[in-house]
Structures are given as C-alpha cells and as structure tokens.
C-alpha positions as MATLAB code, in Angstrom:
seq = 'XXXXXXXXXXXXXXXXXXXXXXXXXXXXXXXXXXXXXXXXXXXXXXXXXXXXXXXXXXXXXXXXXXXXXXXXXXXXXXXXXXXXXXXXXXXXXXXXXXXXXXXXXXXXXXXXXXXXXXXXXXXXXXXXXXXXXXXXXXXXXXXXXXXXXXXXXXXXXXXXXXXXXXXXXXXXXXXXXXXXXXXXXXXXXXXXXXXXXXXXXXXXXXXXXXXXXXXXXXXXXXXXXXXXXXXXXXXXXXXXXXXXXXXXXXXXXXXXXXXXXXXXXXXXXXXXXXXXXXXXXXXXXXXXXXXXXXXXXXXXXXXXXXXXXXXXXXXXXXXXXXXXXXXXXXXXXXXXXXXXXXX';
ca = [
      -3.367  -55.395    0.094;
       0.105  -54.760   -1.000;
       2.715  -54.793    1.743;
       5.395  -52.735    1.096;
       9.154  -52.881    3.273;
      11.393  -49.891    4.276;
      13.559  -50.818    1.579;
      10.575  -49.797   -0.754;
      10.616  -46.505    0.580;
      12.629  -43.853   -0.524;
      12.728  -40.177    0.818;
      13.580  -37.048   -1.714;
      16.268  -34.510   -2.090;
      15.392  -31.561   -0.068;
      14.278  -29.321   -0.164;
      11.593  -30.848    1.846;
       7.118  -28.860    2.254;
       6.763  -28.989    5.532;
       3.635  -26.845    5.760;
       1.362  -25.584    3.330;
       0.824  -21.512    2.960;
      -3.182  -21.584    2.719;
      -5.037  -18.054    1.193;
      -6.390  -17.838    4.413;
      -3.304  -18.188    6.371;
      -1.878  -15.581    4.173;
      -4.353  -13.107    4.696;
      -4.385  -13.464    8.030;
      -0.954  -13.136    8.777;
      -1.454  -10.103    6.187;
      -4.184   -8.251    8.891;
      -2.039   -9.212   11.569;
       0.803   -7.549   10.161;
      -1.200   -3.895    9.739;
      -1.862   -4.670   13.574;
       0.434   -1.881   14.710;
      -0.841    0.220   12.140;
      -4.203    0.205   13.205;
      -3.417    1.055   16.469;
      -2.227    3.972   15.455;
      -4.790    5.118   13.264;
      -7.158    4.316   16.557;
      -4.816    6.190   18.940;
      -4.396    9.277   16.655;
      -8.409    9.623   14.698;
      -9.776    7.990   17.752;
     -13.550    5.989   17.099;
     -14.507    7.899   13.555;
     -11.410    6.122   12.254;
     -11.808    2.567   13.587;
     -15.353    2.813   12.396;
     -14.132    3.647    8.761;
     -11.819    0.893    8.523;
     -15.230   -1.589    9.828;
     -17.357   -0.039    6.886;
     -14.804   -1.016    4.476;
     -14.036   -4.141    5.442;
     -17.691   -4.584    5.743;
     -18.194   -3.368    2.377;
     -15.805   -5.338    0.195;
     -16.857   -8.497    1.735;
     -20.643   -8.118    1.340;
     -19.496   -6.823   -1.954;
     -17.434  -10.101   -3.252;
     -20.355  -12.475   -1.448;
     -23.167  -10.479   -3.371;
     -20.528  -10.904   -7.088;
     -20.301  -14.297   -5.784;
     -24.374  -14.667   -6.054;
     -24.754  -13.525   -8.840;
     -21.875  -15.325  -10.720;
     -23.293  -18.385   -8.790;
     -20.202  -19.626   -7.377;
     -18.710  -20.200   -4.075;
     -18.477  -18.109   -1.386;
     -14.874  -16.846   -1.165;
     -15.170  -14.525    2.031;
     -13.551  -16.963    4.182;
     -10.020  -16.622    2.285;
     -10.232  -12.892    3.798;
      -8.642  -11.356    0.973;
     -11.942   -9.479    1.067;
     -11.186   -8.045    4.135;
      -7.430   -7.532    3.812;
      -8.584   -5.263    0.422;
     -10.576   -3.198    2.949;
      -8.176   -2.858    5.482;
      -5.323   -1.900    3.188;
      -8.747    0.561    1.351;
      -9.612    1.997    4.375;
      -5.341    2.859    5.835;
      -4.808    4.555    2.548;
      -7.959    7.043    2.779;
      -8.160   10.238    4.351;
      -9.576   10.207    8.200;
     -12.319   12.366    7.712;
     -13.832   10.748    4.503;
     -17.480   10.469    4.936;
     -18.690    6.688    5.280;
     -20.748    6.319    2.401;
     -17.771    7.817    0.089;
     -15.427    4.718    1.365;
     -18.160    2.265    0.733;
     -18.417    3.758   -2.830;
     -14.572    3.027   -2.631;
     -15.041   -0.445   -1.205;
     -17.442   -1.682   -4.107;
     -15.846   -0.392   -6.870;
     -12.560   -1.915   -5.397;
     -13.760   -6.078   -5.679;
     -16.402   -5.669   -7.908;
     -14.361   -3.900  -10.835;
     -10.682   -4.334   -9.331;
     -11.301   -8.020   -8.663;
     -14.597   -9.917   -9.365;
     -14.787   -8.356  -12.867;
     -11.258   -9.872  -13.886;
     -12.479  -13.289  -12.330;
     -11.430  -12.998   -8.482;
      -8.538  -13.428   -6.690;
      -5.670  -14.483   -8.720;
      -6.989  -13.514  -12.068;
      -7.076   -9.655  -11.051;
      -4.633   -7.474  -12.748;
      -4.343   -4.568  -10.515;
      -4.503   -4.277   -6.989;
      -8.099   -3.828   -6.009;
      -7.542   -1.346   -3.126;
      -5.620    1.057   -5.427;
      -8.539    0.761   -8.157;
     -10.894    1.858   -5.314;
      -8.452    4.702   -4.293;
      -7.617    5.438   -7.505;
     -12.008    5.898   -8.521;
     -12.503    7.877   -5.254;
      -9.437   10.451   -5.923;
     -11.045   10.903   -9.690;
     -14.757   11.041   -8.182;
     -14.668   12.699   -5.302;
     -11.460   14.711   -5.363;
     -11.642   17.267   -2.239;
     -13.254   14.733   -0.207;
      -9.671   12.553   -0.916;
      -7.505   15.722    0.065;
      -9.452   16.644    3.409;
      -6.877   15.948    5.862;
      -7.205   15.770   10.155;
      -5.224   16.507   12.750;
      -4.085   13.643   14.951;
      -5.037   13.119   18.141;
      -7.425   16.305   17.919;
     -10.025   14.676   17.267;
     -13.531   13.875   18.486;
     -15.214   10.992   19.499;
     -18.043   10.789   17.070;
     -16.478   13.186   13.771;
     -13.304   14.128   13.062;
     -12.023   18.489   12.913;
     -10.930   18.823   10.143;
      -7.642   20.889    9.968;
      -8.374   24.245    9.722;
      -7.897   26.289    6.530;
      -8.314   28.607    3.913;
      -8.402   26.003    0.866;
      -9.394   22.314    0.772;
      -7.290   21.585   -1.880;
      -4.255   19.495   -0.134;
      -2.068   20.924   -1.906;
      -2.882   24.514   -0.671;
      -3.984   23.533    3.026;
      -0.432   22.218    3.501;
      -1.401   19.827    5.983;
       0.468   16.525    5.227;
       4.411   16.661    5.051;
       4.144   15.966    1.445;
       1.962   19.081    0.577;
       4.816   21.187    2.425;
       7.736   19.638    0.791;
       5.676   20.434   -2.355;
       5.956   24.151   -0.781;
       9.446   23.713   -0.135;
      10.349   22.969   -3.880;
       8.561   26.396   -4.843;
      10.355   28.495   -1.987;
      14.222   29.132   -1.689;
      14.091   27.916    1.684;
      11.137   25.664    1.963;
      13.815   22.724    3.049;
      14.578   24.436    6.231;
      10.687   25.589    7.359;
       9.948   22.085    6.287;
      12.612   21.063    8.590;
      10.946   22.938   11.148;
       7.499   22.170   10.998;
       7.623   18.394   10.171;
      10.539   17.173   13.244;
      11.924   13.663   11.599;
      10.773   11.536   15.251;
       7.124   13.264   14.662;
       6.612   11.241   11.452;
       8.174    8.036   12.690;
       5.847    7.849   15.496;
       2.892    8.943   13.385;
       1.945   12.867   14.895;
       1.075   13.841   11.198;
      -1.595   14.648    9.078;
      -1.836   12.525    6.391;
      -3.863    8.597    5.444;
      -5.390    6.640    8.185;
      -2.468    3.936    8.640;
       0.392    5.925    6.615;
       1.369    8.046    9.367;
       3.486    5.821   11.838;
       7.063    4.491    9.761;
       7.563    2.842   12.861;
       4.385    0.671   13.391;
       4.633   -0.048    9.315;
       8.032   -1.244    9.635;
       6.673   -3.578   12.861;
       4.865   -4.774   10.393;
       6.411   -5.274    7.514;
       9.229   -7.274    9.561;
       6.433   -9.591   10.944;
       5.500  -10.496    6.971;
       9.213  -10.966    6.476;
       9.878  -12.878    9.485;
       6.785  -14.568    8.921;
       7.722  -15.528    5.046;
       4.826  -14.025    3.713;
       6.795  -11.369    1.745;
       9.950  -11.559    0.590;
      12.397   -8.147    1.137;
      13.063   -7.882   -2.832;
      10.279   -5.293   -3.659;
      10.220   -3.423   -0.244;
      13.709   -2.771   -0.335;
      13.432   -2.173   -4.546;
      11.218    0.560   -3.870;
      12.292    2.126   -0.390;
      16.000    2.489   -1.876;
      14.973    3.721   -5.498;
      12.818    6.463   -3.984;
      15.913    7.577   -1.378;
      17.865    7.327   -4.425;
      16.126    9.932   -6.296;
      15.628   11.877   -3.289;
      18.888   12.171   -2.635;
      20.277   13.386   -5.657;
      17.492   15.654   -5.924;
      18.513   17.093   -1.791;
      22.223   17.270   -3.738;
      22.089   19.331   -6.332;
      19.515   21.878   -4.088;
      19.685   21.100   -0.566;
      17.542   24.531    0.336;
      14.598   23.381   -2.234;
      14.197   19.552   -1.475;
      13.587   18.010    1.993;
      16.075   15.469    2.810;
      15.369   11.659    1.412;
      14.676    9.980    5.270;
      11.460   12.635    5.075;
      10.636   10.891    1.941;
      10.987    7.515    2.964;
       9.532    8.034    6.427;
       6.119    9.993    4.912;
       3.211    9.247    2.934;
       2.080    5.920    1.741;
       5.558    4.788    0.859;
       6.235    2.481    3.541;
       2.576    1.366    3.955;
       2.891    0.439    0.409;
       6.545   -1.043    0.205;
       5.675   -4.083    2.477;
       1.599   -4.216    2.255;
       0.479   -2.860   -1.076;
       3.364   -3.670   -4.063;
       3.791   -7.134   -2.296;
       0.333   -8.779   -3.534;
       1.608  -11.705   -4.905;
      -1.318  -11.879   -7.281;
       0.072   -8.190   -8.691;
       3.444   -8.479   -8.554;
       6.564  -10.224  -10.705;
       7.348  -14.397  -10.078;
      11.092  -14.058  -10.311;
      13.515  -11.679   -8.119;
      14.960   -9.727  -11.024;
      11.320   -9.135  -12.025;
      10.463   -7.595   -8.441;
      13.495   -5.993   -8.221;
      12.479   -4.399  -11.673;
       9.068   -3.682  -10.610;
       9.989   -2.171   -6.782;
      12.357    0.146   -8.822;
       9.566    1.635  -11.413;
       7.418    2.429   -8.055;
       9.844    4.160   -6.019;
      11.330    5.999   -9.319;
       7.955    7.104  -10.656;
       6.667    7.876   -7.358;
       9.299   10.343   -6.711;
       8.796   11.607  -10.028;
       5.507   12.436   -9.094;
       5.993   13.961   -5.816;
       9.536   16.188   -7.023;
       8.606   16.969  -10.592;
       4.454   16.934  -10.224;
       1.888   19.019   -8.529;
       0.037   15.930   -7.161;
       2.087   15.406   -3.437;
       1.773   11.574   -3.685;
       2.957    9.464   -6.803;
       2.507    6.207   -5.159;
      -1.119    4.823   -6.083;
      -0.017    5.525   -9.506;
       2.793    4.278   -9.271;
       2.060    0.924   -8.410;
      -0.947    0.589  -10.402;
       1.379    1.648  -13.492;
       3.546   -1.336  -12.464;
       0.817   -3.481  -12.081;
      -0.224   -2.846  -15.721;
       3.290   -3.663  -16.843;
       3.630   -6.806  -14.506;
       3.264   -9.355  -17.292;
       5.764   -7.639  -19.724;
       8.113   -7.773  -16.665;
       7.455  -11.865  -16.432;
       7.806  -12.199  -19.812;
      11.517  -10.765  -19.735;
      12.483  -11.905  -16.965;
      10.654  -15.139  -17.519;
      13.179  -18.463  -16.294;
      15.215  -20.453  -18.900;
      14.722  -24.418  -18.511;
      18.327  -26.147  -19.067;
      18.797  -26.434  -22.561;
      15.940  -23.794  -23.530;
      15.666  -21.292  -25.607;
      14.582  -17.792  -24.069;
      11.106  -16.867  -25.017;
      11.595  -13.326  -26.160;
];
C-alpha cells in the first residue's frame, strides 16, 4: 500500500462540485415546482381535472417503459422525465378534453417526441409540445373546448356555454377576446372589462388546465430559480420580448390592443417561460444562445396572437425554436483561447 502525507495532497482552484444535479433530482424539483399550479387547476376544474393530469402521467410513462421493451433497454421511468412530460402535457390541454384524446396526446408525445429520436437527451423538440402540437392538428375542436372555473362538476366538466366551439368564436379565454378586441374599435376597453387584470393573476379564467394562475406559475418558476434548476436567461428572454411587442403594438392603437401585463399574465406564456422553453435537453448551452432563443419565442408568439387568427402562438413558437436550437449553438458556440471560431 502506498502511504501518501498531507504534503502529497493538493486541493484545486474553485470553483469547487459540491453536489451532483441527478435526472431524477431534476425532475423532481421540476414537479415540485408546477406544485402551485396544480392546485389550481384542482381548485378551479375540481376532480375531472386532477384525473386528466393522472391519465397523462400514466400514459407517457407506460408509454416510454413499453418503447423501452421493445428497444430492449433499461427502464428509464425512474428519472421521471416521463412523468414531468405528462404533467407539463396534461397543464397545457384544455379541461374538458376527453381522457382517451390526452392519452392519444401522451403516446404520441415519448414515443415520437422522445423515444423515436433515442430518449432523453437525444430528443430534438420538446415532447409535450409534439403531443400538443398532434392533438391541436387531430382533434382540433376538442383542443378549443374551453370550461369555466370553478363551475364545474365533480365527475365532468360544463362546458362554457355557446353558440360556436370554435375558440376563437366562443370567446371564452382572454386571448380569444383580445383577438375580438383587435377586430373592434373598442375591443381594448370591453376586454378591459370582462377580463379584470387580478382575475387572471389568481387564475378565475377560462383557458389550459395549469395556464390560468400567473401567480402560482411565478411560485413556481422562482422555486426552479431559487432552486438552480433554471437559470432566469430564457424566462426573462421571452416574458420581456413578448411585453415588448405588446407594447408597441398597445402604442400605436391603444383602443385595438389590450395592454402588454394582459399578455404576459394570460395564456401559456408564463407556464411556458419557466417550465416549457427551459428543457435543458431543448434549449441553447451558452447565455447569448438562450437569450437568442427566449427572444424568437416571445417575438413569434406575439406575432401569432396580434397578427394571426390562431389566439395562442406559443406551442409554435417554441417548437420553431427548438428546430433552430442547434443553428443557435453553432453561432453562438464558445471560442477556446487561441481558437478559431467555427463558423
């Protein structure tokens, strides 16, 4: 045996690991962090929603352990990224979607948004957008049934009553009536009206299981932060490129566009600033890169909901950026000392 002295031992330049971030530990603190979030969704859609959010969860993992099979390799439930896909699935879907349309969702979401590009860390678009994204082009009035919070029964959701399905004619998420507001002269001021700023913050609104509350997302979203599971780079890239827009858009027509804190605080923009553009699988390496990258999702979702007649730009938004991630690396892609950029 070699016996060494303390003179042998020497200690490196910080700075220092002190504790390794696992998948798991990741994930976890991910769920934990839509906590708040899924309180809401239960307080507001009651049992029908809780039980959606269990049958996707439920879904994508016997979905990845059945891809798993067949590929004959290990079983990667117990990283949970499975169930943090069906979480973040389920919060993004509309409360009255019928169970076996989310587990259609749920499927197509790991097997073709993850276990088809190899699994976690080898997909190239967030997996819970691909499964929004198929349900939206499959099953498109299902997608834009909306409920009214805290109306609802204990076994089925009411759906909000109206004359269309269509969201964008039954009016009944505050993006479908700012969408009415840009068409009327003074849609700005009945939007005012209708959709009070402290009802969206608190989550009284139609609209996606977990997108409803700003202030339970932001709970969140500063318990990934404070936990260092997410950086602020892309939540505050996109949150302040889509006020930006907003706001010159509320400046040069005040009486046609709602003001930018309605656009912040509503829809899936704050459920998707911290939880959804984040995955550090689908996202940039360096800071410029994310900054980059949070600043194509807030600009092209606002595109979408100002100049489109879709209300929400932000699933395709991000899965644009996604598609673009590697260019973004590339550019923005670190110089060693001495190097030569790789361009």
């Amino acid at each position: 045996m070699i016996e060494s002295t303390p003179q042998d031992i020497s200690i490196a330049f910080a700075p220092h690991v002190r504790k390794a971030l696992s998948t798991q530990r990741i994930m976890l603190d991910v769920v934990l962090g839509l906590v708040p979030a899924l309180v809401v969704a239960g307080l507001f859609f009651r049992l029908y929603g809780l039980l959606l959010i269990g049958v996707c969860v439920a879904a994508c993992v016997a979905t990845e352990s059945v891809c798993n099979l067949i590929r004959k390799r290990p079983s990667s439930v117990w990283d949970f990224s499975a169930v943090v896909t069906g979480v973040i699935l389920a919060l993004s879907l509309p409360p009255a979607l019928p169970l076996w349309t989310a587990v259609i969702g749920a499927v197509f979401a790991i097997a073709v948004g993850k276990m088809v590009f190899g699994g976690l860390g080898a997909n190239i678009f967030n997996p819970a957008m691909i499964g929004r994204a198929f349900l939206t082009a499959s099953f498109g009035i299902l997608m834009t049934t909306w409920t009214v919070p805290a109306t609802i029964d204990a076994a089925r959701p009411a759906v909000a009553p109206t004359n269309d399905i269509q969201d964008i004619r039954t009016q009944a998420t505050p993006l479908a009536w700012s969408k009415v507001a840009i068409k009327d002269s003074n849609g700005a001021r009945i939007y005012n009206e209708r959709h009070p700023l402290l009802r969206g913050l608190f989550g009284e609104e139609a609209g996606s299981l977990g997108e409803t509350s700003a202030v339970a997302l932001l709970l969140g979203g500063l318990y990934l932060v404070m936990r260092k599971i997410i950086t602020l780079h892309i939540p505050l890239a996109v949150l302040l490129s889509a006020f930006v827009f907003a706001a010159i858009a509320y400046l040069v027509d005040p009486d046609k566009y709602v003001p930018p804190f309605y656009h912040v605080t509503s829809g899936a923009l704050l459920l998707g600033a911290f939880f959804i553009a984040t995955d550090p699988v689908t996202a940039p390496l360096t800071v410029r890169g994310q900054w980059l990258f949070g600043i194509l999702i807030g600009g092209f979702t606002m595109l979408v909901r100002l100049v489109g007649e879709y209300p929400e730009g932000f699933m395709y938004a991000v899965l644009l950026a996604n598609g673009v991630r590697p260019l973004i690396d590339r550019l923005f892609q670190p110089v060693p000392m001495g190097g030569v950029p790789n361009v």
